[in-house]
VEXDREN-2710 file (C-alpha; in Angstrom, 1 decimal):
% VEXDREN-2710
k/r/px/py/pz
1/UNK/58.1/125.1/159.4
2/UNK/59.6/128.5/158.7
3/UNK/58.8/130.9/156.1
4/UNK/62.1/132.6/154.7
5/UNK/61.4/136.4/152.7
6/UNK/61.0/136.3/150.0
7/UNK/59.7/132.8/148.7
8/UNK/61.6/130.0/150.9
9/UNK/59.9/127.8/153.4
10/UNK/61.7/125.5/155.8
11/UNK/59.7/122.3/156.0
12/UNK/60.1/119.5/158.3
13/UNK/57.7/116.6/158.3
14/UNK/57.0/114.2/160.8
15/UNK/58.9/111.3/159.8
16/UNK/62.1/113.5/159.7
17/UNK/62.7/114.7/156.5
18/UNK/64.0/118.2/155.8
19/UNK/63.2/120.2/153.3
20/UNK/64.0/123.8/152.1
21/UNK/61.8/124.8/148.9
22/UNK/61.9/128.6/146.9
23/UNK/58.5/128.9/145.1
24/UNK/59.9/132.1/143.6
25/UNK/59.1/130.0/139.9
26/UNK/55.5/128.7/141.2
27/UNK/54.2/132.5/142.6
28/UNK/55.2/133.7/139.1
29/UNK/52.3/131.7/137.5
30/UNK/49.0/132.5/137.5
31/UNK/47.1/135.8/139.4
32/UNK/46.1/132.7/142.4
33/UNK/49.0/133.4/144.1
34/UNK/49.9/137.0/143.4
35/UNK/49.3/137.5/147.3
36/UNK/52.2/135.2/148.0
37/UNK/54.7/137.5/145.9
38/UNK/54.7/140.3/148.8
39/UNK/57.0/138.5/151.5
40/UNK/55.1/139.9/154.4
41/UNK/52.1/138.0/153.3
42/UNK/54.3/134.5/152.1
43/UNK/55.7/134.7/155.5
44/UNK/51.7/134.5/157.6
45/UNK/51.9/130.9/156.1
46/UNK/50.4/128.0/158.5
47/UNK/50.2/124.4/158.5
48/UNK/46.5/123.5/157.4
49/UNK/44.3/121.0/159.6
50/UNK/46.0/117.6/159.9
51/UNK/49.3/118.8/159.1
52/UNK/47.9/118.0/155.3
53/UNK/48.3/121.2/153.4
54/UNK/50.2/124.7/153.8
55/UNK/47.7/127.4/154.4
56/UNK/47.6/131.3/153.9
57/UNK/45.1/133.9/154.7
58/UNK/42.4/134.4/151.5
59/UNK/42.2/130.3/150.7
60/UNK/45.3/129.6/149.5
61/UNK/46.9/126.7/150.3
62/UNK/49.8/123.7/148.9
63/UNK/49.2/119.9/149.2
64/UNK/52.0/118.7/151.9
65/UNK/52.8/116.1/149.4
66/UNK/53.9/118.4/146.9
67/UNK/56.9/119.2/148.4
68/UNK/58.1/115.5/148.7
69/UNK/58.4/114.0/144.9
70/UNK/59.0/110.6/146.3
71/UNK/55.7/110.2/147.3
72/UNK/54.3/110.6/144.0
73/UNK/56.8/110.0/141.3
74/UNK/54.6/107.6/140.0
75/UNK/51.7/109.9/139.4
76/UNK/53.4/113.2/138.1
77/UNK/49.4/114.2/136.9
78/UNK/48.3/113.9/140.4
79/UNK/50.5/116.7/141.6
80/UNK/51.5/119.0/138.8
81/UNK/52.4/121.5/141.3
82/UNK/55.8/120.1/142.1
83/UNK/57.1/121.0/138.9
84/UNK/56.5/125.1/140.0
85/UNK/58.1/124.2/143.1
86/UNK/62.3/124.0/143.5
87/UNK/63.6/122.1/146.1
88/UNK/67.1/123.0/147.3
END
């Protein structure tokens, strides 16, 4: 995973899939992750225990699932973040 300024991440997950995702759209919602808006801070992002979640400094973090919609298509509620996030 790489973290391009000022929103992009660069995600590759263990079975192969690639995905690059701006959450320029999802940082602009809600005071939660105001940190993220300053790219020196999106950029210290980690991958959380178990390769589960995305992870920055101040306990926030993404569900790894919510960057791959086929995973929970069928349960939209379960994972309204995807809709803040933009795939490219």
């Amino acid at each position: 995973m790489t973290a391009e300024a000022p929103h992009t991440l660069h995600l590759t997950f263990t079975d192969g899939v690639k995905i690059t995702t701006d959450l320029s759209s999802l940082l602009s919602i809600g005071s939660i992750f105001a940190p993220l808006r300053q790219p020196e801070f999106f950029e210290r992002v980690a991958i959380g225990d178990k390769g589960r979640s995305l992870i920055w400094p101040g306990e926030i973090d993404l569900d790894a699932n919510s960057f791959r919609p086929e995973k929970f298509l069928d349960r939209k509620s379960d994972y309204p973040l995807y809709f803040g996030i933009n795939l490219i």
